[in-house]
C-alpha positions as CSV (number, residue, x, y, z in Angstrom):
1,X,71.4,142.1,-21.3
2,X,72.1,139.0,-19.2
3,X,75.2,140.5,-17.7
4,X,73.0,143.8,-17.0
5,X,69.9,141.7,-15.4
6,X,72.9,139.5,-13.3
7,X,74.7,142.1,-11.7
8,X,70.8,143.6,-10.3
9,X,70.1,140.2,-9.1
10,X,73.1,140.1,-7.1
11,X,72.1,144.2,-5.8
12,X,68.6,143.1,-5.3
13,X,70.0,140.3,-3.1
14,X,72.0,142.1,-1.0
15,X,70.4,145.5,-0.8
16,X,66.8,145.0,-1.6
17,X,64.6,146.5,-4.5
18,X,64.7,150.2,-4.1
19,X,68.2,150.3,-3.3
20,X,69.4,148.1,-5.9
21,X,67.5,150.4,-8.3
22,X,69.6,153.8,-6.5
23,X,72.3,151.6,-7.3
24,X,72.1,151.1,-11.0
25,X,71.5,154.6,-11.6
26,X,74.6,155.6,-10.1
27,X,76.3,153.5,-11.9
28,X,74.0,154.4,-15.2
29,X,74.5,158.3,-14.3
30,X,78.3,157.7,-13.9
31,X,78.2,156.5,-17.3
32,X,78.8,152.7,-16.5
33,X,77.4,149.8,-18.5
34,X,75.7,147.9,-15.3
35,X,76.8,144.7,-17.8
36,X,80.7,145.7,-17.7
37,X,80.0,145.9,-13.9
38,X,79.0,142.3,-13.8
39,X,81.5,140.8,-15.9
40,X,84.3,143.1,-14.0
41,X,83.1,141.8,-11.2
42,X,83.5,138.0,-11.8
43,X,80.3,136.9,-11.9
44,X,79.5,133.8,-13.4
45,X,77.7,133.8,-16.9
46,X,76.4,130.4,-16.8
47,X,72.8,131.0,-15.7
48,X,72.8,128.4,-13.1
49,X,75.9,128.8,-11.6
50,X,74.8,132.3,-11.0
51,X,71.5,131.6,-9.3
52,X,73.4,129.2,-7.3
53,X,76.0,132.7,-6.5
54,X,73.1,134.3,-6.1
55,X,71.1,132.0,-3.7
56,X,74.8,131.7,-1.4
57,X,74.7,135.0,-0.5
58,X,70.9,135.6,0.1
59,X,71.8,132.8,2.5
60,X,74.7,134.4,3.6
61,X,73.1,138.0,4.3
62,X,70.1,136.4,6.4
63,X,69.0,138.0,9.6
64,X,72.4,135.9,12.2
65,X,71.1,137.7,14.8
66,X,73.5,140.2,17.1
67,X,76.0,137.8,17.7
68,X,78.8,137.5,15.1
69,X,77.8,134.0,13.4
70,X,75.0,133.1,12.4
71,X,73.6,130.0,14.5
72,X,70.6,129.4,13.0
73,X,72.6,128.6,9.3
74,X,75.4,126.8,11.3
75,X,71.9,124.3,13.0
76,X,70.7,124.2,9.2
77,X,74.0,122.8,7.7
78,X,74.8,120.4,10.3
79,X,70.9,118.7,10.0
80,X,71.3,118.7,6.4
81,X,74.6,117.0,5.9
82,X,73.8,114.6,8.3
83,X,70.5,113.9,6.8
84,X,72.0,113.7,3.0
85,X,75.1,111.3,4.8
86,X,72.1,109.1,6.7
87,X,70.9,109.0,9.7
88,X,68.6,106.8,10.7
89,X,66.3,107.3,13.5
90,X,66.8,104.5,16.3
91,X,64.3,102.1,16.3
92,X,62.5,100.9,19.8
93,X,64.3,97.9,19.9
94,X,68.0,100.1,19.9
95,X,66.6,102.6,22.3
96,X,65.6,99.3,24.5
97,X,68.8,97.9,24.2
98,X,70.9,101.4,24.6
99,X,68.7,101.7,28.1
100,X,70.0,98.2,29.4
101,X,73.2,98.9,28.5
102,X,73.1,102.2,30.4
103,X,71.2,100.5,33.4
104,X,74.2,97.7,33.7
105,X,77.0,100.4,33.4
106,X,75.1,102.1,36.4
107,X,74.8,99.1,38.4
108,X,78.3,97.8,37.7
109,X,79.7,101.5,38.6
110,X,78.4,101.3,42.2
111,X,81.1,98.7,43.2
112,X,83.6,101.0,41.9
113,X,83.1,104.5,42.8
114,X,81.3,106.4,45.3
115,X,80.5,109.0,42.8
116,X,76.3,109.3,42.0
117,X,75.3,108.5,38.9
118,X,72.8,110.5,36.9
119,X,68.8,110.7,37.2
120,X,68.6,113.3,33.6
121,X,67.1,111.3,30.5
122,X,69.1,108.0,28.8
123,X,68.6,106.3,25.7
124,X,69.6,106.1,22.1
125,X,70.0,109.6,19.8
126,X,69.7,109.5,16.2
127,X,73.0,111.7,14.1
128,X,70.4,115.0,14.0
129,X,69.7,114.9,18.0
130,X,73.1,114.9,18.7
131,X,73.6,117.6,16.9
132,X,71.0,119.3,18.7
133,X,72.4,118.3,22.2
134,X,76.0,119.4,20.9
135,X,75.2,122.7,19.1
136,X,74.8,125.0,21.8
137,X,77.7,123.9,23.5
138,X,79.8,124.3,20.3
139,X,78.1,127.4,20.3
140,X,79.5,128.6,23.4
141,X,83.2,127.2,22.7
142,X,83.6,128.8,19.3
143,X,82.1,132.0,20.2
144,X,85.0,133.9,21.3
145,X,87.3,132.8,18.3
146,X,84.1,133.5,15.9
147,X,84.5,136.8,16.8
148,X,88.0,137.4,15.7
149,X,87.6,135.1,12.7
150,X,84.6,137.3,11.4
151,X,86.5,140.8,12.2
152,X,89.0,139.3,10.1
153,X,86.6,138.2,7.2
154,X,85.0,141.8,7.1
155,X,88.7,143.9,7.1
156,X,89.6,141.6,4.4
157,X,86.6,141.9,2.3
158,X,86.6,145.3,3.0
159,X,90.2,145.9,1.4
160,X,89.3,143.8,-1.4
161,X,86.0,145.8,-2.0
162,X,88.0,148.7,-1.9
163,X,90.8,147.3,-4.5
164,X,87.7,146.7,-6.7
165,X,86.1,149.8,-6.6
166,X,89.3,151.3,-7.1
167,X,89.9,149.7,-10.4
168,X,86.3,150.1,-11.8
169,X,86.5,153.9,-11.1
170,X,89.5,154.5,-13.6
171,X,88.0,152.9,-15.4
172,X,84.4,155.1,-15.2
173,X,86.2,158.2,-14.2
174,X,86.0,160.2,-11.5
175,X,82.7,158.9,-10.0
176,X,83.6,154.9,-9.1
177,X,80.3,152.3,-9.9
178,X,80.4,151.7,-6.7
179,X,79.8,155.5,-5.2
180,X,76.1,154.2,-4.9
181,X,76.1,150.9,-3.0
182,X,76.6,152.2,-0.2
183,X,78.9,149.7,1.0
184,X,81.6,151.6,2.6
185,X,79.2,153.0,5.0
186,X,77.0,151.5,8.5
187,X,75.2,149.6,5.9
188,X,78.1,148.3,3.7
189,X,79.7,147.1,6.8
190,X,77.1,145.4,8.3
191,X,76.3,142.9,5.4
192,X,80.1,142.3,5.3
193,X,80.0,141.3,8.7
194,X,76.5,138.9,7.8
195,X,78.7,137.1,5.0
196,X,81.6,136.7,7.7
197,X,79.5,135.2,10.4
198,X,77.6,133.2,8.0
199,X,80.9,132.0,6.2
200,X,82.1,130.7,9.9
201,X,78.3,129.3,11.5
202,X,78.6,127.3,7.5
203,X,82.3,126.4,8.3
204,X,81.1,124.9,12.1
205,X,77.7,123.5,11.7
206,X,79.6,121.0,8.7
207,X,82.1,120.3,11.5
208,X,79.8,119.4,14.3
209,X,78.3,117.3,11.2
210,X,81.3,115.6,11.0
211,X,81.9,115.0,14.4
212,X,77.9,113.6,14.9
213,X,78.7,110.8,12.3
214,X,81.4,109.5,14.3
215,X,81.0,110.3,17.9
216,X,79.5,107.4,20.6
217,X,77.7,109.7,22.9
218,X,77.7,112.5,24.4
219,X,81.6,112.5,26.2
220,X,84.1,111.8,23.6
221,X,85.9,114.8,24.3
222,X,85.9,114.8,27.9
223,X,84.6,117.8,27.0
224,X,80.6,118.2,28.4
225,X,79.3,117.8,24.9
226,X,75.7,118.9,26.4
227,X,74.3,121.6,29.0
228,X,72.4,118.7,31.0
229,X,73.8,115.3,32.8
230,X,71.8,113.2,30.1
231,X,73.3,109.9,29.0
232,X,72.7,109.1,25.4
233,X,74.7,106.7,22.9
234,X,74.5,107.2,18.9
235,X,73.7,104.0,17.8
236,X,74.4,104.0,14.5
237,X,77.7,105.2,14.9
238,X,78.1,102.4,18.1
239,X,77.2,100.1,15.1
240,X,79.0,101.0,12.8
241,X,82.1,100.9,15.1
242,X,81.3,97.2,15.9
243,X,81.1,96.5,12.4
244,X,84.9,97.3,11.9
245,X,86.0,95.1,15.0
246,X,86.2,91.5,15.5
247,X,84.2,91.4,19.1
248,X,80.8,91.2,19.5
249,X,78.6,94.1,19.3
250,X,76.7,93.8,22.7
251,X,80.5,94.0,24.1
252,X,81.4,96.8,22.3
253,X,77.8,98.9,23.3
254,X,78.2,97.8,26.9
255,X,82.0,99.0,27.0
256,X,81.2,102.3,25.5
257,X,77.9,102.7,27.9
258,X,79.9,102.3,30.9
259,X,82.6,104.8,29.7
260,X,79.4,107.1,28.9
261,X,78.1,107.0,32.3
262,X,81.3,107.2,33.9
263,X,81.8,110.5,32.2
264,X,78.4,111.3,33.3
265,X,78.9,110.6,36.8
266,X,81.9,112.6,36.7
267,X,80.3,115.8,35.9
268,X,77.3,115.6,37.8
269,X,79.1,114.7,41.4
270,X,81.5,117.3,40.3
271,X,79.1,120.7,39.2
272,X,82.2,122.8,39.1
273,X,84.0,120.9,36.8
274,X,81.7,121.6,33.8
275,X,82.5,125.3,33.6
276,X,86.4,124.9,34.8
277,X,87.1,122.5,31.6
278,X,84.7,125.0,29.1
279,X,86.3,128.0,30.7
280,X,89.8,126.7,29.6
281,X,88.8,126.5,26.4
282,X,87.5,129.3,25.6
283,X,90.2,131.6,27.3
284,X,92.8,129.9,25.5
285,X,89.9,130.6,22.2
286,X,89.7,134.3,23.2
287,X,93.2,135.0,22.4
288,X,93.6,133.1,19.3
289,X,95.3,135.0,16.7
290,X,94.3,135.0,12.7
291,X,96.9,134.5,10.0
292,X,95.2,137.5,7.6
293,X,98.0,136.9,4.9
294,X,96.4,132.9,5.0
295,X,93.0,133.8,5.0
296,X,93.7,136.0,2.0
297,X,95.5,133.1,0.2
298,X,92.9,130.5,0.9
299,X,90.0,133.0,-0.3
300,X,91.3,133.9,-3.3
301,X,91.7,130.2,-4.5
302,X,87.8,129.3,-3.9
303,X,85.1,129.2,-5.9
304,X,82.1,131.7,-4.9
305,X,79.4,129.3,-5.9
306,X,80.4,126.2,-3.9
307,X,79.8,126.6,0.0
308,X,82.5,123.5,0.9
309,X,85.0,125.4,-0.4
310,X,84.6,128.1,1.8
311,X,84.1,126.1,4.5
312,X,87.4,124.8,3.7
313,X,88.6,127.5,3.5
314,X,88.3,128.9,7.0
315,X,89.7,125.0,8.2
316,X,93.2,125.3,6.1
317,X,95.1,126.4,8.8
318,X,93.7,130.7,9.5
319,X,94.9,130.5,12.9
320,X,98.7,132.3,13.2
321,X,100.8,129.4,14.8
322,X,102.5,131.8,17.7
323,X,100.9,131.6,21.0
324,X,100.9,133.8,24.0
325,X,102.3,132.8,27.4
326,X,98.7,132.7,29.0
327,X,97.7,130.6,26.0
328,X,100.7,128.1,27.2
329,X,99.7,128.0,30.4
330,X,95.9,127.0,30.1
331,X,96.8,124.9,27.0
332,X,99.1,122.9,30.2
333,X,96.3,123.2,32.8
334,X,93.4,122.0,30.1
335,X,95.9,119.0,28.9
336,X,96.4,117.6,32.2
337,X,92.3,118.8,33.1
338,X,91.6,116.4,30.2
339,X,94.3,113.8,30.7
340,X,93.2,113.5,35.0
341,X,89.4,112.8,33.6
342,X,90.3,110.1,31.1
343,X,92.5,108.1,32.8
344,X,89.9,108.4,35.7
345,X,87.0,107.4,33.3
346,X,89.1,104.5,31.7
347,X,90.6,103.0,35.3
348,X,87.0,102.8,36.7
349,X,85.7,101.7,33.5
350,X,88.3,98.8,33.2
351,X,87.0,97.9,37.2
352,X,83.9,98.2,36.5
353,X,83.9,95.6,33.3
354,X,86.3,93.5,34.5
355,X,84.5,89.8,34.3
356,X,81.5,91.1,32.5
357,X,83.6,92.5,29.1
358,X,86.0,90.0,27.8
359,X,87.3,92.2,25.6
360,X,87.6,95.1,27.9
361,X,91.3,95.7,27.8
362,X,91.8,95.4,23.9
363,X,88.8,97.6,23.6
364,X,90.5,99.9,26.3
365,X,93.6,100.3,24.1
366,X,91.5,101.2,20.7
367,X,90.4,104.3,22.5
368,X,93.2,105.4,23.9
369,X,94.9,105.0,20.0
370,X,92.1,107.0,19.3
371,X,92.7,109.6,21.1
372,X,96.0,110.2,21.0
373,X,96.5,110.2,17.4
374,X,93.4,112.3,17.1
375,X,90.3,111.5,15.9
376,X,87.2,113.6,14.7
377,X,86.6,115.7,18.1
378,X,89.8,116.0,18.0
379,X,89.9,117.4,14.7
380,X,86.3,119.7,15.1
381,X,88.3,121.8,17.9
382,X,91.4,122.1,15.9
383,X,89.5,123.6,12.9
384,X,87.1,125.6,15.1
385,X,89.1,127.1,17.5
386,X,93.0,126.1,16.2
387,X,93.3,123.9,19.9
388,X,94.0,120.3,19.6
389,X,92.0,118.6,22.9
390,X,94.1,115.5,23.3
391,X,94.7,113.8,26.7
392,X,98.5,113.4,25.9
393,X,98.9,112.2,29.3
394,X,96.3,109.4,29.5
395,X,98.6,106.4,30.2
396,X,100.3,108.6,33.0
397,X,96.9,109.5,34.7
398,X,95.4,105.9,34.5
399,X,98.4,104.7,36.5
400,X,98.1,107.1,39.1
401,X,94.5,106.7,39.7
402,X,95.4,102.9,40.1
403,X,97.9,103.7,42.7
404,X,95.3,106.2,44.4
405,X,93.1,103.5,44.8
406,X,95.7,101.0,46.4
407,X,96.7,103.5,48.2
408,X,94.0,105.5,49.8
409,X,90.8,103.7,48.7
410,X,87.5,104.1,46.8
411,X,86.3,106.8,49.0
412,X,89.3,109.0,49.4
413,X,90.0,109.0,45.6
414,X,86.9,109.7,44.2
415,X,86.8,112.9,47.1
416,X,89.8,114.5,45.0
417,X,86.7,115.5,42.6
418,X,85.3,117.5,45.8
419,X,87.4,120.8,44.9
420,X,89.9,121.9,41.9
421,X,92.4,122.5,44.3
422,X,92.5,119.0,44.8
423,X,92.8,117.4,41.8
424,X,96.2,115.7,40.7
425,X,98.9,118.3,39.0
426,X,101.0,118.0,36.2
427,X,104.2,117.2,38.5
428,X,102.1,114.6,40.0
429,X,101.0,113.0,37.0
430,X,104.8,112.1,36.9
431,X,105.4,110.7,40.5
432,X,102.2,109.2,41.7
433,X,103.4,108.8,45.2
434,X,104.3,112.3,45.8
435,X,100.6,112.6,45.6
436,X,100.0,109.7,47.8
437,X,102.5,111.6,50.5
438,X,101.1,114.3,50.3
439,X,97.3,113.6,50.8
440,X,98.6,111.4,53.8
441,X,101.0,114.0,55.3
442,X,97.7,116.4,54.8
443,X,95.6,113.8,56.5
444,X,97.9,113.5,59.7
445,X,98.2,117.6,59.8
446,X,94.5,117.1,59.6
447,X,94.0,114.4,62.8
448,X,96.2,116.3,64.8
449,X,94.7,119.6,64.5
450,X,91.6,117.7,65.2
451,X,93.1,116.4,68.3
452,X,94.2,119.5,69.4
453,X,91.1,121.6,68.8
454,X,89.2,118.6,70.9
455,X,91.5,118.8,73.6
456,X,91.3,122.6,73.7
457,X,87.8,122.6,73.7
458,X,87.6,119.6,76.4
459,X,90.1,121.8,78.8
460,X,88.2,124.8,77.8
461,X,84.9,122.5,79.0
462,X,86.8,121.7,82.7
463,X,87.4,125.1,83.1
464,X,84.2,126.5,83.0
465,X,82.3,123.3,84.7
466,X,85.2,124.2,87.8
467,X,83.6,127.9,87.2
468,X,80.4,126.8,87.8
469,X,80.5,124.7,90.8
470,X,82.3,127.6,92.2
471,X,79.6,129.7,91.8
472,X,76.7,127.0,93.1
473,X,78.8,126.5,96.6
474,X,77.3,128.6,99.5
475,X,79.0,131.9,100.7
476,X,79.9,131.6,104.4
């Protein structure tokens, strides 16, 4: 029967040949038509919608590894939906043309910031290598969410599992079809767990997919979007961004190569930076909370055979709203993290182009509309990890590294970046010359203990030179 020879596909596929035959012989022994089981179960009975099911969760089951999601399927879908969207592969005049633009945002830099630029590779990336610079980071972000979305996935396949195999053993008496799967056991449990972390490495590698077709480079978060200091732009999507505007292209890629740069210069002068914005993120990610009763909902409206759905799925809002206190807090110390960077990035960017982009300041104002009402990054972290990454302060910070500059200079400013002690708070994101006061009421403390050590040592020097010519003069 097709419905007997479906439901041992689907055994075969997710407990091999000899113990999909165990299987059916329970269930044969137990007195259950293996056909009833199929057709109880919901399984398609269009033959190609169920080698499609069938197909999903081979997929699904694959070796992921000993972490919770499996990476390897989360790579796979982001190459292939960028591939099957387009991506063409720059072409030696783009990469030219990206390096030059790169090289000018470097030499145009110098004259406004002390901070060293980057010596790691530069050039153009096609859709597909930015995925493969951003993945791993990703990787790292989402992990400790993954692992509470996947415990959820399994505890809530598990219940329904159990719901089912309740039903079907009324209806075969006392021994349930199921007695022989083995799936309430070690075994049972861990391919529950494989279809969870599959489900969610699915659910991210379509969103970093998302996010390669629109981002410019490698910084539109703020966020390191890559484990080395290389400067890269996408130019397809630079392109395609031009297309939209009415300013000239080579404007447009110049602007975003000196933002791209500036970003890059940030992070390298700064290696400490790196890990305190990523380590925000994922302590606010480790104590993220699922919505279960959600979850359930948006499960048991999807289609089994069609893998957007349940990427969707995991995306239509899982995460419980509440928040702990220690969320609050590092959601406030990553807002003003990310707000300190930007509005550094954009004030030397806007001195750095002043003369040479004409269209600097409109160009300026598009990305910070951008980011605040939240574009595609944006939207990846909110769907990956429920935290929405926006630099609500922006305008705030600009202004204050403006006054920083007038105030203290080049040098001083850009040494704030020395130490995360140093850099600007939230209160001082709101009075800009609080901050100047204090960095000059430090810098007096600072010259007169100076003076005062030198002094001490200098009388400390008298002293002893006194001692000495004491003990040169001749006794009597």
């Amino acid at each position: 029967m097709a419905g007997e020879d479906s439901w041992e596909d689907v055994l075969r596929s997710m407990l091999g040949e000899e113990g999909a035959r165990r299987a059916i012989e329970s269930m044969r022994a137990a007195g259950m038509d293996p056909s009833a089981m199929g057709e109880a179960a919901g399984l398609p009975s269009d033959p190609n919608m169920f080698r499609q099911m069938v197909s999903q969760i081979q997929q699904m089951i694959a070796s992921s590894g000993d972490g919770p999601v499996n990476w390897n399927l989360a790579h796979d879908v982001a190459r292939q939906q960028v591939h099957s969207a387009g991506d063409p592969a720059p072409s030696a005049a783009q990469d030219a043309r990206v390096r030059q633009h790169l090289q000018a945002a470097d030499l145009w830099l110098d004259s406004v910031t002390e901070l060293v630029g980057t010596t790691e590779r530069r050039g153009a990336l096609s859709r597909a290598q930015w995925v493969a610079e951003a993945l791993p980071v990703f990787q790292q972000l989402a992990e400790p969410v993954a692992q509470n979305v996947v415990r959820a996935v399994t505890d809530m396949m598990t219940q329904q599992l159990g719901d089912v195999q309740e039903h079907l053993g009324e209806m075969g008496g006392e021994l349930g079809p199921l007695s022989g799967l083995g799936l309430g056991g070690s075994q049972g449990l861990d391919i529950l767990k494989r279809i969870g972390g599959a489900t969610y490495g699915m659910q991210l590698g379509a969103a970093v997919a998302s996010l390669a077709q629109e981002a410019y480079g490698l910084t539109d978060l703020g966020v390191p979007l890559t484990e080395s200091s290389a400067v890269a732009l996408v130019s397809a999507n630079v392109d395609a961004f031009a297309d939209g505007l009415e300013i000239p292209a080579e404007e447009v890629a110049q602007f975003l190569a000196v933002r791209e740069v500036a970003h890059a210069r940030l992070y390298t002068a700064s290696p400490w930076l790196r890990g305190h914005v990523i380590g925000l993120v994922t302590n606010y990610a480790r104590e993220i909370s699922i919505d279960v009763e959600a979850m359930e909902q948006a499960f048991r409206e999807i289609d089994p055979t069609n893998p957007e759905q349940m990427r969707e799925a995991l995306g239509s809002g899982i995460f419980a709203p509440a928040v702990s206190e220690s969320q609050k807090r590092t959601l406030e110390s990553l807002e003003t993290t990310l707000a300190v960077i930007e509005g550094w990035v954009e004030h030397v960017t806007s001195a750095a182009t002043q003369g040479f982009v004409p269209n600097a300041v409109a160009l300026t104002e598009m990305m910070r509309r951008r980011r605040a009402t939240g574009g595609p990054a944006e939207d990846t972290f909110r769907t990956l990890v429920g935290l929405e990454l926006r630099p609500r302060r922006c305008r705030e910070a600009t202004q204050l590294w403006q006054t920083l500059t007038r105030e203290l200079g080049v040098a001083e400013r850009d040494a704030l970046w020395s130490h995360p002690d140093l850099l600007p708070t939230s209160a001082e994101l709101d009075d800009p010359s609080s901050l100047v006061a204090s960095r000059a009421a430090g810098s007096d403390f600072d010259d007169a203990l100076e003076e005062l050590l030198r002094g001490a040592a200098e009388e400390a020097g008298e002293k002893q030179d006194e001692k000495d010519d004491e003990g040169e003069q001749p006794s009597a």
